[in-house]
N, C-alpha and C positions, 0 to 999 in steps of 0.2 A: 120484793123480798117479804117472807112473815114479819109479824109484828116483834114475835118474839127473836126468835132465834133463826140463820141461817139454815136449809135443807141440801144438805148436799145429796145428788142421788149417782149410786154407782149401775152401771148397766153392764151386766158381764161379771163373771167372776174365773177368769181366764189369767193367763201371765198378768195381763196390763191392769185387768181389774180387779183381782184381788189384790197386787203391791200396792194399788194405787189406797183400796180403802185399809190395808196395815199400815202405810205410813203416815193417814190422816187420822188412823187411831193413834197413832203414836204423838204427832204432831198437834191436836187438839184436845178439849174434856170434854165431855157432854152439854156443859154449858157454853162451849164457843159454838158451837155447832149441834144441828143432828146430820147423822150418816146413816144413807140407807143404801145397803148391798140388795140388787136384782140379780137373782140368776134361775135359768129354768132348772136346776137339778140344786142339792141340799150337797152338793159337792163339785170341788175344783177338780179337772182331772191336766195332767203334763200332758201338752198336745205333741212334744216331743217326743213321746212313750209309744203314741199310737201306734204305730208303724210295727212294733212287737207286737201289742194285742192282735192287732189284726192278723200278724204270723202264727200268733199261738204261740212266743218264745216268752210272755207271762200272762199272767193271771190280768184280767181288766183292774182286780182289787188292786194292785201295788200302784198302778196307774193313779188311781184315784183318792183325792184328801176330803175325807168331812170338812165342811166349813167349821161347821160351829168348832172343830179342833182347834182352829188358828184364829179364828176372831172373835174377840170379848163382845159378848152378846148386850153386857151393861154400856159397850160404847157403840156398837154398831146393831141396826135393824135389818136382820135378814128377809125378804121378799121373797119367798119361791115361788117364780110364776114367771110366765115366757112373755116377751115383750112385743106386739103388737106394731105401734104405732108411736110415734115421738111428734108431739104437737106442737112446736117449736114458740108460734105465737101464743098459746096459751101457757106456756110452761107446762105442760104435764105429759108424763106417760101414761098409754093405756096398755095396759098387759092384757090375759087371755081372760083373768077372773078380777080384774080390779084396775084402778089407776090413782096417780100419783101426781102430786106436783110435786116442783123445784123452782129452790133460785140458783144452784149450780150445777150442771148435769155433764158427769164423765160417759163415754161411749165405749163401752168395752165390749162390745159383743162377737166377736173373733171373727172368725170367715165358715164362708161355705165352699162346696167344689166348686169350681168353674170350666164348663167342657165349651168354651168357645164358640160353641153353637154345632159341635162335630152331630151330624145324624146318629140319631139310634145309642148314644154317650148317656146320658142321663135313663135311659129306660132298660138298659141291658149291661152295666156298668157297675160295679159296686164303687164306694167314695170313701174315704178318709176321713171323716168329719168328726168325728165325740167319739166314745167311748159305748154305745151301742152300734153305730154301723159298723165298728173296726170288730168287735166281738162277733159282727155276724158274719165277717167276712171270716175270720177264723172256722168259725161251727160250719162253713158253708164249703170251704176248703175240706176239712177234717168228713166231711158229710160226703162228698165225692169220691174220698177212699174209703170208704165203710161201704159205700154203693157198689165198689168196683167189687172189694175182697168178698160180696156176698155174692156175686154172679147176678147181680139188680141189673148192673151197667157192662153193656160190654164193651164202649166206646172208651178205646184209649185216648183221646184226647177230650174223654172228660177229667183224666189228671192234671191236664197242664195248665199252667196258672201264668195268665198274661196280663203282665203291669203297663200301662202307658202312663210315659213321663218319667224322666231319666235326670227329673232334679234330685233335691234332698231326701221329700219320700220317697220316692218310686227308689233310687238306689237302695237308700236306708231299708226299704222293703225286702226286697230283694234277696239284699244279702242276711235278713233274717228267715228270709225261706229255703235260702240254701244250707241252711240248719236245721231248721224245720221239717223238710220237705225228707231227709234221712231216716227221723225218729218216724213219719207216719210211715213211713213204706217200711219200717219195721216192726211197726204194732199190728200193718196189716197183710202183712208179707207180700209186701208188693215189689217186683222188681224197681230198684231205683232208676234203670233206663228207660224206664214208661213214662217217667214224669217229667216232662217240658218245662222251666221256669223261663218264662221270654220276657225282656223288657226291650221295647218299643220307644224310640225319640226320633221326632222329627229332625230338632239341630244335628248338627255333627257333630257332636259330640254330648258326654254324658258331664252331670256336677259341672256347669258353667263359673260358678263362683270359687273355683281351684284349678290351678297352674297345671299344662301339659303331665310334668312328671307325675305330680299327685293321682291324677285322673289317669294318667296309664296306669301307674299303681291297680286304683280302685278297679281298672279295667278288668286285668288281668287276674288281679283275688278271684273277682268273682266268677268268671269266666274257667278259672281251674278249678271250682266248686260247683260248675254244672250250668250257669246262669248264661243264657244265650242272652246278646245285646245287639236290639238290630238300629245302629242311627243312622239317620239322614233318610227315615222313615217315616211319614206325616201321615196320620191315620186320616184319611175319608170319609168312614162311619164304623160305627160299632153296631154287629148284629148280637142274637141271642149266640150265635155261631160263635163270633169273637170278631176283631177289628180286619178292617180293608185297608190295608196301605199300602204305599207305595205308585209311582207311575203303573205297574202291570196290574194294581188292586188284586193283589194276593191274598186271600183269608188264611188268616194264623189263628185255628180253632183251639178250642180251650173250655176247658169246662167250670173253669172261674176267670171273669175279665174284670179287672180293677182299675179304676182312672187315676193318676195322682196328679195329672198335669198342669193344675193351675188350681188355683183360690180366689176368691174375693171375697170383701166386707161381707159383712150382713144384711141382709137384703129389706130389714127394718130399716136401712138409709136409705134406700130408693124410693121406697113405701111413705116415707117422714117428709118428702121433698129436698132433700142432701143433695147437692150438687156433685156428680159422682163421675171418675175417669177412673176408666177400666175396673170400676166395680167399687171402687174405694172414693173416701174423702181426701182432696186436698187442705192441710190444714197451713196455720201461719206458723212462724219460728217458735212460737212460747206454745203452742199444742193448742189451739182456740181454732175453731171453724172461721172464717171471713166474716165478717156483720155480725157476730153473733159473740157477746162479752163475754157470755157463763154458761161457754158446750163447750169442754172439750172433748176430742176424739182422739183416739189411741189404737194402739195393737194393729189388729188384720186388718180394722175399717179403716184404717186412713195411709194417706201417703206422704211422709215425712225427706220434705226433700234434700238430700249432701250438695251444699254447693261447689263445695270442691271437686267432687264429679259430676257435676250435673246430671243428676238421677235421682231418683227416688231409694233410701235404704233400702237393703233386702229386712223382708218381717223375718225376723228371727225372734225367740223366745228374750232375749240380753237383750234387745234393741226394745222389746215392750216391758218391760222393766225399768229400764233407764227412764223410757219414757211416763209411766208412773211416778218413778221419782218426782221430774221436777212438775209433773200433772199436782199433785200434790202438795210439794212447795208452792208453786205458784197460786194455786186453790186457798192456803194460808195466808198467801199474800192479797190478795183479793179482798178478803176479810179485813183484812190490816190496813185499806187504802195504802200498798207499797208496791212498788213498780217488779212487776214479772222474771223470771228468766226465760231466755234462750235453749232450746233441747240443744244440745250439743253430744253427737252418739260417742262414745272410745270406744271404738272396738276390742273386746279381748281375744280375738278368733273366731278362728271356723274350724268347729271338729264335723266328720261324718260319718257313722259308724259303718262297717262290714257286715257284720254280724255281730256276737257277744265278744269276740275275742279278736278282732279287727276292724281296721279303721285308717282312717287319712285327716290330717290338722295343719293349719297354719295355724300358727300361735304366739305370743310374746315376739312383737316386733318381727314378723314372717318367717317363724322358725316354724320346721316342714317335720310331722312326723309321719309314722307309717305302722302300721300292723301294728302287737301290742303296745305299746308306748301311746299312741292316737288312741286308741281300745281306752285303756286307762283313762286318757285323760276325757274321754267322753265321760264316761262314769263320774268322773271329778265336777264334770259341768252340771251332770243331771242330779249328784247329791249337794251341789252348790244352789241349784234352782229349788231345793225340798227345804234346804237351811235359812234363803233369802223368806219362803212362806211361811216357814212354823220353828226356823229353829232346830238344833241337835234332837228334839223331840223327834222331829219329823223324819227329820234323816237318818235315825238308827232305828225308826219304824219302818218307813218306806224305801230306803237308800239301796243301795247297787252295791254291794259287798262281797257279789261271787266270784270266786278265782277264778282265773282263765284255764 
């Protein structure tokens, strides 16, 4: 540890990483600590949001918060600069233009795509990752009907737009393209029967994290709005053409293919020597890596295990906040020579939205909604998630206030 004063360093400025350095500004002064925020961009962006950008149903801007908006620059150091490598026995990080020590270091660095190792997935594939690939997949969609309407393209199935992965993105995808996908074929007068929206899952079914009814619910929304849904379909490989699956390896062409079907940590933990199962950290009960006093790890990079199910939580945006929280607390406590907490998750639900004006929720004790009522209360969650970072500031700047 410095002579002087504690260094706490945050990596990430994501759900888990920015709550974590707002509540140790809050919970410390300048002279208990210094606090130093890492992140590659001079803004936090709701990786919950992506899934629109990427449809075009908003602007990447609403997505996105300035940092310096939400954290006092007099109690926190902001870094902009992308993080390399974490040298564990030295304490320090090295980033792309400088490096850093520590004596307590949080790991917020979110996730990347994860294609399993499917052929030809990462090179002909767009991903879901930040708030630039999701914008290019937008221009890159929108670009395919501007090609068509000038007689550039005459291939009809350079309209159709094939998602693989039929969890939370890929739904949530989905059913913002089948909003989407009306307004362009009207700006480019296109007939709306040209254009294919397919989504592709291997399981049998689509949204695993919601009860039969819900998921026929979500089924059927989508599917009366044009969304073809093929499961118990396991993609083989992905060409420039579009995905092979199935036992007959059927090509479902497409003139935009999108992967959403997995994640993992960041791949600065493989790189740092992190002990890593299926891409992530397993961490201990108080959020601390194994052998290691002052790392902890948080959010998409690690795996926080329920022993009440014996599983791993699902990474939800609530589940890396909570964990924040007591990241945080316990960081105070460290300082203090006083004995740590336990993550312990409450769940408050699962909403998953349709599109703008549909949706499916378990909520308050497994109470089940459906179409607007889920609608709403998603909205409720994503200007709850703007209030927990910055406050009614944030939320009557950035917040979901459109009528259905």
């Amino acid at each position: 540890m410095s002579l002087n004063k504690p260094k706490i360093v945050v990596l990430g400025a994501g759900y888990a990483g920015l709550t974590t350095t707002k509540r140790l500004m809050q919970k410390l002064s300048p002279e208990q600590a210094e606090i130093v925020l890492v992140n590659k961009h001079n803004y936090h962006y709701e990786s919950t949001w992506l899934h629109e950008v990427a449809a075009g149903t908003i602007n990447p801007n609403q997505a996105r918060v300035i940092i310096s908006d939400v954290i006092n620059p007099n109690k926190v150091k902001l870094v902009v600069d992308a993080v390399t490598k974490i040298d564990k026995d030295n304490q320090r990080v090295i980033l792309e233009n400088s490096e850093l020590d520590y004596d307590y270091l949080v790991v917020a660095l979110g996730f990347e795509s994860n294609d399993f190792g499917i052929k030809g997935m990462a090179e002909h594939a767009f991903a879901i990752e930040d708030i630039d690939s999701s914008r290019l997949i937008s221009e890159h969609i929108e670009y395919q009907f501007a090609k068509y309407n000038s007689g550039e393209s005459v291939d009809e199935h350079s309209l159709n737009i094939l998602v693989g992965g039929a969890g939370f993105t890929g739904i949530e995808l989905v059913g913002e393209l089948a909003e989407r996908v009306p307004q362009l074929c009207k700006k480019y007068d296109i007939d709306r029967n040209k254009v294919r929206i397919i989504n592709v899952e291997a399981a049998p079914s689509i949204l695993p994290m919601f009860d039969k009814e819900l998921v026929e619910y979500a089924k059927k929304s989508l599917e009366d709005r044009g969304v073809e849904i093929k499961i118990g379909a396991p993609i083989s490989e992905c060409t420039e053409e579009g995905f092979i699956v199935g036992e007959d390896n059927e090509l479902i062409k497409a003139g935009t293919i999108i992967w959403t079907g997995g994640v993992k940590g960041s791949s600065v933990l493989g790189n740092s020597g992190f002990e890593l199962t299926k891409g992530k950290v397993n961490v201990d009960s108080d959020l601390r890596v194994s052998d290691e006093e002052n790392i902890f790890v948080i959010g998409d990079c690690s795996w926080v295990w329920d022993h009440n199910a014996d599983r791993p939580y699902p990474p939800t945006a609530q589940l890396a906040m909570q964990e924040a929280d007591v990241v945080a607390a316990n960081l105070v406590a460290l300082l203090n020579n006083e004995p740590l907490t336990d993550f312990v998750f409450k769940s408050k639900g699962t909403v998953a939205s349709l599109g703008h004006s549909d949706g499916i929720a378990n909520v308050f004790n497994d109470n089940k909604l459906k179409g607007k009522a889920a609608a709403a209360m998603k909205k409720v969650v994503d200007n709850r998630s703007l209030y927990l970072i910055g406050g009614p500031k944030l939320v009557l700047k950035k917040g979901k206030f459109r009528p259905f």
